[in-house]
C-alpha positions as CSV (number, residue, x, y, z in Angstrom):
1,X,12.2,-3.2,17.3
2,X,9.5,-5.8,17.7
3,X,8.2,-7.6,14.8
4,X,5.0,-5.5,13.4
5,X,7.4,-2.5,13.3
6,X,9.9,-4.7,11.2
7,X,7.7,-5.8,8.6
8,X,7.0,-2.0,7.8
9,X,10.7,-1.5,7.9
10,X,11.1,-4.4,5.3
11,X,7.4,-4.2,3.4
12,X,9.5,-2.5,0.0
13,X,12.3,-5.1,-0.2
14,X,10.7,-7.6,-3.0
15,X,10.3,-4.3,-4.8
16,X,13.6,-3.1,-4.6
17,X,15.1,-6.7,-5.8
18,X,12.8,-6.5,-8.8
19,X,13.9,-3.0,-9.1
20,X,17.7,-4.4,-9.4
21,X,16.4,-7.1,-11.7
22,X,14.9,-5.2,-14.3
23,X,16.3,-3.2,-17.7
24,X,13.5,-1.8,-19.1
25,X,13.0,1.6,-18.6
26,X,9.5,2.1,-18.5
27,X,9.6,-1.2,-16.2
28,X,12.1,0.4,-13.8
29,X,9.9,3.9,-13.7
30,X,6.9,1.8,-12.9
31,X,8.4,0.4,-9.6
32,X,9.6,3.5,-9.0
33,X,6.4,4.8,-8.9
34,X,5.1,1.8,-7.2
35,X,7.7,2.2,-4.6
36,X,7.2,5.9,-3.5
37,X,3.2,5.9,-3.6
38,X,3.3,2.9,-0.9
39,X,5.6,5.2,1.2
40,X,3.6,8.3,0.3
41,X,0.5,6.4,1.5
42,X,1.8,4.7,4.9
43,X,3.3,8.3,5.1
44,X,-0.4,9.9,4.7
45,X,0.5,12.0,2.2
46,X,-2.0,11.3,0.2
47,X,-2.0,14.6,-1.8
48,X,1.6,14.0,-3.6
49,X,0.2,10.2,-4.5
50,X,-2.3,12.4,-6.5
51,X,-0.2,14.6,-8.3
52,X,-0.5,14.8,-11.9
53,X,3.3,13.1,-12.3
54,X,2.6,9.9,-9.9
55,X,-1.3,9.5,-11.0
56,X,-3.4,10.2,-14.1
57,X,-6.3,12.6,-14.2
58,X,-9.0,9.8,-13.6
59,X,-7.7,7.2,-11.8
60,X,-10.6,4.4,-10.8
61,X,-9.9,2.2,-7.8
62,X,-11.9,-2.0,-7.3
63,X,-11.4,-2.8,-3.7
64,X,-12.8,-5.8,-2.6
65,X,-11.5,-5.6,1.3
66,X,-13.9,-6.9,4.1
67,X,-18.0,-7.0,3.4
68,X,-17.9,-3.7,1.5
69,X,-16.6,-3.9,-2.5
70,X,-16.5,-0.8,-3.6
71,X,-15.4,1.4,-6.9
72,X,-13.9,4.9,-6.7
73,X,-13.4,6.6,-8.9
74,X,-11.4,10.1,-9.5
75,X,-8.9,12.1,-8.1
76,X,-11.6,12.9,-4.9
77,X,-12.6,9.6,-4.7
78,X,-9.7,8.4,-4.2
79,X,-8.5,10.9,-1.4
80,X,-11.4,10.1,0.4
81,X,-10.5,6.3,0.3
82,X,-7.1,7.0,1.6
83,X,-8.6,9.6,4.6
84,X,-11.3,7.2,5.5
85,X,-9.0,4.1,6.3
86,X,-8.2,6.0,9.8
87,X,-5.7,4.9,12.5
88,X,-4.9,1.5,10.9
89,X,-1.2,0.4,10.7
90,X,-1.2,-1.3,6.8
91,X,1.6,-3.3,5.4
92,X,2.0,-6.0,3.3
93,X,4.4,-9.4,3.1
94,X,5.3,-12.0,0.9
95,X,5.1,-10.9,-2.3
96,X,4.9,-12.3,-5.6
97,X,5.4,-9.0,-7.6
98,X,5.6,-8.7,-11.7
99,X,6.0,-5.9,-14.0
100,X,5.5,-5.5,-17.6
101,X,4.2,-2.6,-19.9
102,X,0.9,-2.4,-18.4
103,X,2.2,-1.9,-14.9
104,X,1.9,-4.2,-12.1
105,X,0.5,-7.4,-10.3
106,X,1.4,-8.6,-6.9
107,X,-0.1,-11.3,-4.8
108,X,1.1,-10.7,-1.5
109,X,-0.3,-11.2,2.1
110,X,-2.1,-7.8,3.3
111,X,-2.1,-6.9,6.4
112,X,-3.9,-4.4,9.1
113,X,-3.7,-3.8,12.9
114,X,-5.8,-1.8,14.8
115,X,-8.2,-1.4,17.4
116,X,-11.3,-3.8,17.7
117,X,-13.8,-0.8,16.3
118,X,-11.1,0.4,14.1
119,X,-11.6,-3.0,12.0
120,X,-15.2,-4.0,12.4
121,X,-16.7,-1.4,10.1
122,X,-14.9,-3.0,7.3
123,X,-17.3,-5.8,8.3
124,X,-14.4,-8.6,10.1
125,X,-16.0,-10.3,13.3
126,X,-14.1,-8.6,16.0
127,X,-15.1,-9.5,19.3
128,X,-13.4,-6.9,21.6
129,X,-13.8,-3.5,20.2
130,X,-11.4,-2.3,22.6
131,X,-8.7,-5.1,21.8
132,X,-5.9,-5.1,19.2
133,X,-6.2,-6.9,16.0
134,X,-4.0,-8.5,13.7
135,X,-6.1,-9.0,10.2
136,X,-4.5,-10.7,7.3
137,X,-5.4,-12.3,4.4
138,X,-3.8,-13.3,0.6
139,X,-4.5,-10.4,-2.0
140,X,-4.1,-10.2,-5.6
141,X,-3.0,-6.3,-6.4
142,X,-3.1,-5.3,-9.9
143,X,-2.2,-1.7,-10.7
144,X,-2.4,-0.4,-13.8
145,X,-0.4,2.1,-15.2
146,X,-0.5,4.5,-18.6
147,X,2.5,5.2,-21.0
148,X,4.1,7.7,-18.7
149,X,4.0,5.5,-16.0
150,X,1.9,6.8,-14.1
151,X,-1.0,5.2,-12.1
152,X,-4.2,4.6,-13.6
153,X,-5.8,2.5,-10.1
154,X,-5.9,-0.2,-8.2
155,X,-7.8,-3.7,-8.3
156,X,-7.6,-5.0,-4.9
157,X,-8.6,-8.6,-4.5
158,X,-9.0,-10.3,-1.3
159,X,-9.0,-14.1,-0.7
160,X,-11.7,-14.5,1.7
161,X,-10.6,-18.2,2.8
162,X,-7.2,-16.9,4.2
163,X,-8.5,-14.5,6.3
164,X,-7.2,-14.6,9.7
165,X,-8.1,-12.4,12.4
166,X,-6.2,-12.7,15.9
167,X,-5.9,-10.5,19.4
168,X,-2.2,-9.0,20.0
169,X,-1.0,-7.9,23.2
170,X,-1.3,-3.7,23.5
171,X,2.4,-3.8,24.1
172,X,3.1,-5.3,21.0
173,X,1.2,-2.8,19.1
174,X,3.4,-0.4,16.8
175,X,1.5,3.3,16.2
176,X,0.0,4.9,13.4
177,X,2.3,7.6,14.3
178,X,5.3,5.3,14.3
179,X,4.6,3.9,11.0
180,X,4.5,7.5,9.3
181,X,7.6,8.5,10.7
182,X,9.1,5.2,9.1
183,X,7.6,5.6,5.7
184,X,9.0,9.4,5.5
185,X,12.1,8.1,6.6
186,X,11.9,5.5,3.7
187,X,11.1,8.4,1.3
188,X,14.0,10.3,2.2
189,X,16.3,7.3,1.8
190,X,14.9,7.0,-2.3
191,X,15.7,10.7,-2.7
192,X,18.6,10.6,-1.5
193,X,19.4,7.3,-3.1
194,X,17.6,8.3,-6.7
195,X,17.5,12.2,-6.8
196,X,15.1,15.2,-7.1
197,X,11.7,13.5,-9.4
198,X,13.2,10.1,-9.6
199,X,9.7,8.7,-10.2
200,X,9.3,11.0,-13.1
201,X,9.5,8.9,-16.5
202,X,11.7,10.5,-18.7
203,X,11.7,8.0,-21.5
């Protein structure tokens, strides 16, 4: 296991120990949710993310990745978001994750690999648009949620003055493919671990 394919293996544990941490039951269904939809999303299953019991009918999405800010909003919107990131290998790392009624904040560092012209049109300088890149940079994530806990979006932040950008060796490079089979291994680790509609709020 070389050390990109680690870090997706390992992106959910500052969740989980807040998970253990926390009484409130709203608080705990929120990270729950939280939980699943990053699995559901490196899983690319991007229609169950959307479903009326993980995600409320209009859900509005601030990205401020790259060159491009955007704001989606909508159920459609955001599908076409998730299906026009492409083959790029997404995880995330050191996290400094709250909860509260309102749902959740987390600066962390956000990561992507991919090919050279896999990156560039989210306007990085890549050089080598046939090379392997390693682009990272400190985000603020704040996700709202409603009373059901559900989400409501996502307000992505990016700190411009940590980006980094570096060339990896091809044989370092873990798969797109790779990373979903990980993720819906993940998943079936929480059902099996929580039951059938764990994420579901019955409070």
């Amino acid at each position: 296991m070389n050390k990109f394919e680690k870090a997706v293996y390992t992106c959910m544990d500052p969740t989980e120990e807040l998970f253990e941490r926390t009484k409130d039951p709203l608080h705990k269904a929120i990270l729950l949710n939280f939980w699943r939809h990053v699995h559901l999303e490196g899983a690319g299953d991007y229609d169950k993310i959307i479903a009326p019991d993980m995600m409320v009918d209009h859900p509005i999405y601030r990205v401020s990745w790259g060159a491009n800010p955007a704001v989606v909003e909508g159920k459609d919107g955001v599908l076409a978001f998730y299906n026009s990131v492409g083959e790029v290998v997404l995880w995330h790392s050191d996290d400094c994750l709250a909860v509260n009624d309102w749902g959740i904040c987390d600066e962390i560092t956000f990561h992507q690999l991919a090919k050279g012209a896999d990156i560039a049109p989210l306007g990085y300088d890549i050089k080598n648009p046939d090379g392997y890149y390693h682009v990272y940079s400190r985000q603020a994530f704040v996700w709202p949620y409603d009373r059901k806990a559900r989400l409501a979006g996502e307000h992505l932040y990016e700190d411009k003055t940590s980006l980094k950008i570096e060339e990896v060796d091809a044989k370092d490079v873990i798969t797109p493919a790779r990373v979903r089979e990980i993720h819906r291994e993940q998943l079936k680790k929480l059902e099996a671990r929580f039951g059938p509609n764990y994420w579901v709020y019955k409070g």
